[in-house]
FIRO-711984 format. One line per 5 residues: number of its first residue (from 1); their letters; for each residue x, y, z of C-alpha. Coordinates in Angstrom, 2 decimals, decimal comma. Example, Ala and Ser with C-alpha at 12.3 -4.5 7.8 and 13.67 -1.06 7.14 Angstrom:
BEGIN
1) AS) 12,30 -4,50 7,80  13,67 -1,06 7,14
//
This chain:
BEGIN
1) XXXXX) -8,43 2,87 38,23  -7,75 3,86 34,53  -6,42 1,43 32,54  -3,31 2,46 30,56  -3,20 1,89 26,62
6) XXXXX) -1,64 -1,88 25,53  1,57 -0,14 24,60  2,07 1,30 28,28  1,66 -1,85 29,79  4,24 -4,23 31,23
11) XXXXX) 5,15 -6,88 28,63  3,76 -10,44 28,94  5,92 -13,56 26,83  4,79 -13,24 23,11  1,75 -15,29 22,91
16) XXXXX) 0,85 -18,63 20,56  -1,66 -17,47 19,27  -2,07 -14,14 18,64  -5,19 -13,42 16,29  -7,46 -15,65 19,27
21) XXXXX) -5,87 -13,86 22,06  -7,95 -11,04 23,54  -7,06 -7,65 22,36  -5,02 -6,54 25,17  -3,01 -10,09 24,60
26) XXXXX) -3,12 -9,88 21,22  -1,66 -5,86 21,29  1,32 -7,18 23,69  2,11 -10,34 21,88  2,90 -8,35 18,42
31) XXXXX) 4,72 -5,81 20,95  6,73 -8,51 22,37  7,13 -9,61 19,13  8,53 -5,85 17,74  10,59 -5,44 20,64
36) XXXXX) 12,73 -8,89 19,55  13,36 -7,21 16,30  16,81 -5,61 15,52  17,27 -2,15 16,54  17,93 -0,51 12,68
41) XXXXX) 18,78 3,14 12,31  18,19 5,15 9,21  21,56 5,97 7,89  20,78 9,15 5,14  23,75 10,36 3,47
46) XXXXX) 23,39 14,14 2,10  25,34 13,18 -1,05  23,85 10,95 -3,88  25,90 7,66 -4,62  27,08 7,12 -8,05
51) XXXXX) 24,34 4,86 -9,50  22,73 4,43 -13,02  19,68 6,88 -13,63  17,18 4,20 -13,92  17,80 2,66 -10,44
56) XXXXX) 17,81 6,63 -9,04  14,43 7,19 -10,97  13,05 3,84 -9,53  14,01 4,25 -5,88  12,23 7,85 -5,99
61) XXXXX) 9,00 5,82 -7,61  9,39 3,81 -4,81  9,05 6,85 -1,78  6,19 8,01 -4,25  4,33 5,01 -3,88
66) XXXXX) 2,26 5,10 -7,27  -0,19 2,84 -5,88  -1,17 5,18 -3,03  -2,44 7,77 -6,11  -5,47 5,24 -6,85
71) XXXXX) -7,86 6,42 -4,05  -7,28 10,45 -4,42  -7,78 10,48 -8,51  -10,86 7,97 -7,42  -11,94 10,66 -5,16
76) XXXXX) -11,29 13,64 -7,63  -12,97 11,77 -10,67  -16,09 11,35 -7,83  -16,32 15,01 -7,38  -16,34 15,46 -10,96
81) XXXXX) -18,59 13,10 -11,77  -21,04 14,45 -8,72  -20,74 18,15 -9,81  -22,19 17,87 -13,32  -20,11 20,43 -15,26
86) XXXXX) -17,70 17,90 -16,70  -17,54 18,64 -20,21  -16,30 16,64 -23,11  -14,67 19,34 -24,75  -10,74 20,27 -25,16
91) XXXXX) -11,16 22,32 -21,73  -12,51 20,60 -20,32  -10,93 17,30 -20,56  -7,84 19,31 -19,77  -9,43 20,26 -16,89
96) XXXXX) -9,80 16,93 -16,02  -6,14 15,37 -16,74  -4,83 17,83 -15,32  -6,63 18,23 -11,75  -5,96 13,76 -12,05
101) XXXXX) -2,03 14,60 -12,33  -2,12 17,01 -9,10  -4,58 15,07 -7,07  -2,34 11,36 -7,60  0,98 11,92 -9,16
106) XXXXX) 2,01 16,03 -7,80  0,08 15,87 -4,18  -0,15 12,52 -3,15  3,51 11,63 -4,42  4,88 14,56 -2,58
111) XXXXX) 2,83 13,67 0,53  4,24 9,80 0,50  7,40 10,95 0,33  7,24 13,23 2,93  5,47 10,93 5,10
116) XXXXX) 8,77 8,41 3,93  11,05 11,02 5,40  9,75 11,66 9,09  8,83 7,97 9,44  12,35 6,63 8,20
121) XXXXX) 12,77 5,66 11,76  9,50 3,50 11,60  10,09 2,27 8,40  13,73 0,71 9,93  11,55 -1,55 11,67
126) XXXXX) 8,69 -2,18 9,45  10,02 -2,10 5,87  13,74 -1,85 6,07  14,60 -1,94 2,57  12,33 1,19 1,45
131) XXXXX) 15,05 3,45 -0,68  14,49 6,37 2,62  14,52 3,93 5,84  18,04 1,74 3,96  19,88 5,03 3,43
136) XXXXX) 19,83 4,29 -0,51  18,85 8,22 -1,30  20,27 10,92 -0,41  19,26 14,10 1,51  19,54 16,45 -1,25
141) XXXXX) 17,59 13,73 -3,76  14,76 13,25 -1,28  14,42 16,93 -1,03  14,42 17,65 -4,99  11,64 15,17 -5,16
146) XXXXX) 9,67 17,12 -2,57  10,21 20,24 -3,68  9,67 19,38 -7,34  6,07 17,77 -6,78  5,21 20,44 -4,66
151) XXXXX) 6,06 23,11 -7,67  4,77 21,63 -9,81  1,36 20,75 -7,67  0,81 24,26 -6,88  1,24 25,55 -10,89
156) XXXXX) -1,38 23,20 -11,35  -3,65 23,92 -8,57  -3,52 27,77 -9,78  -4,25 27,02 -13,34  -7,75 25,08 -12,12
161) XXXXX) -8,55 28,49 -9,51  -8,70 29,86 -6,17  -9,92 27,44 -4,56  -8,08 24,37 -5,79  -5,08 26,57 -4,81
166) XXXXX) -6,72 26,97 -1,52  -7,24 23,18 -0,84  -4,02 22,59 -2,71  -2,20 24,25 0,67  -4,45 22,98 3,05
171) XXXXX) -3,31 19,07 1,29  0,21 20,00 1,45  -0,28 21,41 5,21  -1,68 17,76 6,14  0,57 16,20 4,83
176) XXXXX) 3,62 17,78 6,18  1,97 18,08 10,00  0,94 14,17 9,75  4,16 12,60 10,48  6,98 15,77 10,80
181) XXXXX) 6,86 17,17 14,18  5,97 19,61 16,49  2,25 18,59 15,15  2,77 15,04 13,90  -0,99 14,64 13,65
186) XXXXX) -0,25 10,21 13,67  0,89 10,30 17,28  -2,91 10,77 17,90  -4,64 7,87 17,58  -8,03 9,31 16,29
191) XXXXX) -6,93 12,42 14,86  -3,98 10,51 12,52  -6,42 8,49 10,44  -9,01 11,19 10,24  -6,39 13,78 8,37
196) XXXXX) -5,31 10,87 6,15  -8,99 10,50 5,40  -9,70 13,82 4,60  -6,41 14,24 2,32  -7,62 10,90 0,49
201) XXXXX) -11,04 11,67 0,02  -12,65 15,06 0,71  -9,71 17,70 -0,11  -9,79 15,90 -4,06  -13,34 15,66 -3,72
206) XXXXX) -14,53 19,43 -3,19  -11,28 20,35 -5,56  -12,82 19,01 -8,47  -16,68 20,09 -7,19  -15,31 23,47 -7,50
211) XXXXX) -13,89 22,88 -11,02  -16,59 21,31 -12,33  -20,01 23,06 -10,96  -19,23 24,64 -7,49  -18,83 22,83 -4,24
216) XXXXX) -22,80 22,27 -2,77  -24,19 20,90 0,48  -24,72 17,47 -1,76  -20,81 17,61 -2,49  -19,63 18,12 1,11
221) XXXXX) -22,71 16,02 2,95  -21,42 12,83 0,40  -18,04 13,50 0,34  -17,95 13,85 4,21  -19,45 10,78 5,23
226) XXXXX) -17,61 8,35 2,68  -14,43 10,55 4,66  -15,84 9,25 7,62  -15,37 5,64 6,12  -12,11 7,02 5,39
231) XXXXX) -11,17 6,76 8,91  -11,91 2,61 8,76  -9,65 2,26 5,52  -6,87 3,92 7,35  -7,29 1,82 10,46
236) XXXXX) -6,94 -1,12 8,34  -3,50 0,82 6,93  -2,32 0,72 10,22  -2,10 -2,92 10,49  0,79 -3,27 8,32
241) XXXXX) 3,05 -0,97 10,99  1,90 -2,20 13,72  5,42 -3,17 14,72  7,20 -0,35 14,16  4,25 2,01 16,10
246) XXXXX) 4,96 -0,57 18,93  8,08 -0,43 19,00  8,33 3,97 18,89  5,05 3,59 20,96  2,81 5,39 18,44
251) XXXXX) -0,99 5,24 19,47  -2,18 4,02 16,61  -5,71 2,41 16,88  -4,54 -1,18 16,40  -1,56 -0,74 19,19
256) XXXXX) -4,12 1,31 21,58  -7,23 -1,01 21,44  -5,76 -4,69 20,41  -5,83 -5,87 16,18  -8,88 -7,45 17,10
261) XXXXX) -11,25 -4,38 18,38  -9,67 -2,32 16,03  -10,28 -4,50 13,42  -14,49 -4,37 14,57  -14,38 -0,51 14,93
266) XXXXX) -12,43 -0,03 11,37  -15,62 -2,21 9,69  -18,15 -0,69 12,00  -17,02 2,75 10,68  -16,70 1,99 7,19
271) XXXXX) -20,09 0,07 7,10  -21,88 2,89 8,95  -20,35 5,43 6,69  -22,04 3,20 3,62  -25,54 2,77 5,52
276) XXXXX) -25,70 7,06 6,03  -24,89 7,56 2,59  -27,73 5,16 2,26  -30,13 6,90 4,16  -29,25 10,30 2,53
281) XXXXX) -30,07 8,66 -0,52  -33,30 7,10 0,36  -34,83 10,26 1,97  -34,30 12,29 -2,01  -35,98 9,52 -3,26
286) XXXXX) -33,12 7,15 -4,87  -34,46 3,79 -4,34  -32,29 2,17 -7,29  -28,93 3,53 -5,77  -29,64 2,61 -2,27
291) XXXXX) -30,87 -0,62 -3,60  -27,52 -0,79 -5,25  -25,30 0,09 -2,36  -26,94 -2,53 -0,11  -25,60 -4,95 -3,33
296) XXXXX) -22,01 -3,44 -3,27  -21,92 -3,48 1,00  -23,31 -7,29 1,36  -20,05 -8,60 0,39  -17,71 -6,51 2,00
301) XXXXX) -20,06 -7,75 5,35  -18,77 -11,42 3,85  -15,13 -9,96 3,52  -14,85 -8,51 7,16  -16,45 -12,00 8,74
306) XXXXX) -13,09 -13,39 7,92  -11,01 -10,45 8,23  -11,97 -9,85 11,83  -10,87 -13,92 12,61  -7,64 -13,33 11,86
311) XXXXX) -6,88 -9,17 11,53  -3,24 -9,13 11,77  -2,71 -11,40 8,46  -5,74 -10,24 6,35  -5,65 -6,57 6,81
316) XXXXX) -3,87 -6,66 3,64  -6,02 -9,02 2,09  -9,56 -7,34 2,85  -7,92 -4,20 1,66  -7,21 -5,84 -1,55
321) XXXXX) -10,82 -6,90 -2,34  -13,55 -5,55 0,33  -12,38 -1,58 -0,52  -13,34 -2,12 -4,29  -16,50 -2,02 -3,56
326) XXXXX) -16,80 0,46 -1,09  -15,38 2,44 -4,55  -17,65 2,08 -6,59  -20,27 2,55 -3,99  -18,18 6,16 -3,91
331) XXXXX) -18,88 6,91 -7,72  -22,69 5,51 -7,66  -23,75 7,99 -4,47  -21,81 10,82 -6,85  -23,35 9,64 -10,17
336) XXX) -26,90 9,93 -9,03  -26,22 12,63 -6,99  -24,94 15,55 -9,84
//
């Protein structure tokens, strides 16, 4: 007989101990944990309250998520970096600034808050006080912030060519379809982190490849398997909702296979992304980069030995220190690479 997923089974009593518990246990005891939580709803008003500009301007910050733009202008400045052409000259550097600014501030801004809107509902449960989920902006506000990213992200897509415009849509189609329905790519559990993935790391990627030199097999084999690892990072992102995706039963990996499995498979996949990239590099004759690789993935190995003891409280914490070097693993594979 087929066993269901951990959120479609019957609900034990919350367990003690959660991070030993097996990973069907473990899956149940944070759902029995989510269901105890308070049933918020997402009260948006379509008028803007009366409030001083700065507080406005920092609440729509806030559905931006500036910290979120790190990893996509990492990605972008990779491509560049990997494609050779980047010049130091006034075009060029403009170029450069200017694909940054869409990539982080224009495309992933407008993408967070999108992803703010259709997952208010989540957020009640998981982060009530975000400025969307607490009802603190307003319809109209959220939609001027969306609309005005997106404007500007596509003037700026069309002044670096045709096919930054190109990948420009195909971002802005991702991130719509991730969390608004009919598609709502995050209610499937494999499909969800692999869009985020590719959004993060090889839309920004090939975007600058094409500004800088042309997009090449190099650019799309390199850019495709760190994408791959992509799909651990976003596993580990998952962590931090787990509540919220039990409690609106959304299949996220964590709530499907138990915190701890999905906490193995997220460094399995990240780690075998690294070791490919590896290989790629060994077999064009890089020995220095691989050899430099293995020195940038021994201690994330160090980092995930404790993350996977206890994955519910460190998800946050390995993502905080093991990622950085999965980085700049991401810019050594591009520099020697170009």
């Amino acid at each position: 007989m087929k066993r269901k997923p951990a959120y479609l089974r019957p609900l034990p009593r919350e367990s003690a101990s959660a991070e030993t518990s097996p990973p069907e246990s473990d899956s149940n005891a944070v759902y029995s944990s989510a269901q105890a939580l308070p049933n918020l709803k997402s009260e948006v008003s379509n008028t803007a309250p009366n409030r001083d500009w700065r507080t406005e301007l920092k609440l729509c910050l806030t559905i931006i998520k500036p910290i979120t733009w790190v990893p996509v202008v990492w990605s972008f400045w990779c491509g560049a970096v990997m494609a050779g052409g980047l010049s130091w000259t006034l075009e060029g550097l403009t170029k450069l600034l200017v694909g940054l600014i869409l990539a982080g501030p224009l495309l992933c801004g407008m993408a967070q808050a999108i992803n703010d809107w259709f997952d208010r509902e989540v957020d009640a449960v998981n982060e009530p006080w975000r400025p969307i989920a607490s009802g603190q902006l307003s319809v109209v506000r959220i939609y001027q912030v969306i609309g005005t990213l997106g404007f500007f992200g596509l003037m700026a897509a069309y002044y670096l060519g045709p096919v930054v415009m190109l990948l420009a849509f195909f971002g802005i189609f991702m991130a719509h379809n991730y969390s608004a329905p009919p598609l709502r790519l995050k209610r499937f559990t494999w499909i969800g982190p692999l869009s985020s993935a590719s959004s993060y790391i090889l839309v920004p990627w090939l975007a600058a490849a094409s500004v800088f030199g042309g997009i090449t097999w190099r650019a799309m084999a390199i850019s495709g398997l760190y994408t791959l690892g992509g799909i651990g990072i976003m596993i580990l992102n998952d962590f931090k909702s787990i509540r919220g995706d039990y409690q609106l039963k959304l299949p996220s990996v964590p709530v499907v296979y138990g915190t701890r499995t999905a906490s193995r498979l997220a460094c399995a996949i990240m780690d075998l992304s690294q070791l490919t990239v590896g290989g790629l590099l060994l077999m064009e004759g890089r020995p220095v980069a691989v050899a430099i690789l293995a020195l940038l993935l021994f201690p994330q190995l160090l980092l995930q030995h404790r993350f996977i003891e206890k994955p519910l409280s460190r998800a946050i914490w390995y993502n905080a220190r093991g990622q950085n070097f999965l980085v700049l693993g991401m810019l050594v594979a591009a520099w020697v690479t170009f």
